[in-house]
C-alpha positions as CSV (number, residue, x, y, z in Angstrom):
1,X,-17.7,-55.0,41.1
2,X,-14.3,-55.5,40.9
3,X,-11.0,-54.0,39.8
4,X,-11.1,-54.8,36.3
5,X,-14.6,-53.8,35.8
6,X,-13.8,-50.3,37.2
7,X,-10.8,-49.6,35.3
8,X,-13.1,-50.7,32.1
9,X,-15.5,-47.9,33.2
10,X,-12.7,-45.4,33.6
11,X,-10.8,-46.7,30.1
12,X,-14.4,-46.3,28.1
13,X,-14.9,-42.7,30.3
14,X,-11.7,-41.8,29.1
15,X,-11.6,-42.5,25.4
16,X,-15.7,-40.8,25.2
17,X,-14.5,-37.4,26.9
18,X,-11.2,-37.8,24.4
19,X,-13.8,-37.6,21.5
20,X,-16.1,-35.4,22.9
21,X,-13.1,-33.0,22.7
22,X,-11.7,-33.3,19.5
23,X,-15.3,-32.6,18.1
24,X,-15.5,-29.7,20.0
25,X,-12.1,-28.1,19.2
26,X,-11.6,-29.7,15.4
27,X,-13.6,-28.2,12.5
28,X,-14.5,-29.5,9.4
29,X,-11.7,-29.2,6.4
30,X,-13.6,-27.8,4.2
31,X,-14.9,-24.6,5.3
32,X,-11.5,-24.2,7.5
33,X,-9.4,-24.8,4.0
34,X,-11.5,-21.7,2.4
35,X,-10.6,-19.7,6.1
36,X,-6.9,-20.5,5.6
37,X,-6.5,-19.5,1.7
38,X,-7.8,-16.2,2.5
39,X,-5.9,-15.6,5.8
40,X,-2.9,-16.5,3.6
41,X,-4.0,-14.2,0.8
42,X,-4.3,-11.3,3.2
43,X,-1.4,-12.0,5.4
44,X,0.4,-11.8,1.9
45,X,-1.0,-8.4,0.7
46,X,-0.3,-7.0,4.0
47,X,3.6,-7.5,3.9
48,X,3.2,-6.6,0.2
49,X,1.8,-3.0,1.6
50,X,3.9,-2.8,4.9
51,X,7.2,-3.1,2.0
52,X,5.4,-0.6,-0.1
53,X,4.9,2.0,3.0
54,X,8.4,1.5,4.0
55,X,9.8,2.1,0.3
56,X,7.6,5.6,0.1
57,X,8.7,6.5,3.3
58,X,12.3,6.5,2.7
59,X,12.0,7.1,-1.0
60,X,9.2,10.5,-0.8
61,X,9.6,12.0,2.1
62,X,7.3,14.9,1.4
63,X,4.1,12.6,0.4
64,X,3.3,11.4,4.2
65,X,-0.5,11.3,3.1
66,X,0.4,8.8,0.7
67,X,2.9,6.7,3.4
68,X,-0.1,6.9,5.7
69,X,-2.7,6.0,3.5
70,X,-0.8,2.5,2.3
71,X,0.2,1.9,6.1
72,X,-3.0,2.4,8.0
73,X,-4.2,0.5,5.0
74,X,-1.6,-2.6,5.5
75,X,-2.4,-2.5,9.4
76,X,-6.8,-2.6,8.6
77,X,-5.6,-5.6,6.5
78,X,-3.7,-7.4,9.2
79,X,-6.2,-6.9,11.5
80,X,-9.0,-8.5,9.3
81,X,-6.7,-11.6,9.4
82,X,-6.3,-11.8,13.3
83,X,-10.0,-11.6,13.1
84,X,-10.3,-14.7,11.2
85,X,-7.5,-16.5,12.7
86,X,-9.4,-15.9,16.0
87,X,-12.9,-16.0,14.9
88,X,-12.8,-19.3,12.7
């Protein structure tokens, strides 16, 4: 065996653990595209109700329930996204 035959081995070694990868890490499009559209749709709502929260805190400061209940609300939302940006 010489030089050029082992540097063949190593180029075709190379390139399969290259594709071996990329099918490990890459997913399809389509059931990622359906992931994304609803990570954006509830990365959306959730600045919607963080803006709402802040606007009823400043503007009714005696209706905390209220202030809470949208917040804790925003947050749940927020969280469900991480778990699909993580979990997908």
């Amino acid at each position: 065996m010489n030089q050029e035959d082992v540097d063949k081995i190593i180029a075709e070694a190379i390139a399969e653990n290259k594709k071996e990868s990329k099918k490990k890490w890459h997913k399809s499009k389509s059931s990622s595209h359906h992931i994304e559209t609803a990570r954006k749709m509830l990365n959306w709502t959730f600045m919607v109700g963080f803006i709402a929260a802040v606007i009823i805190y400043f503007a009714l400061p005696e209706q905390r329930v209220l202030f809470f209940s949208v917040g804790f609300g925003a947050v749940a939302l927020k969280l469900v996204e991480f778990y699909l940006r993580f979990m997908f």
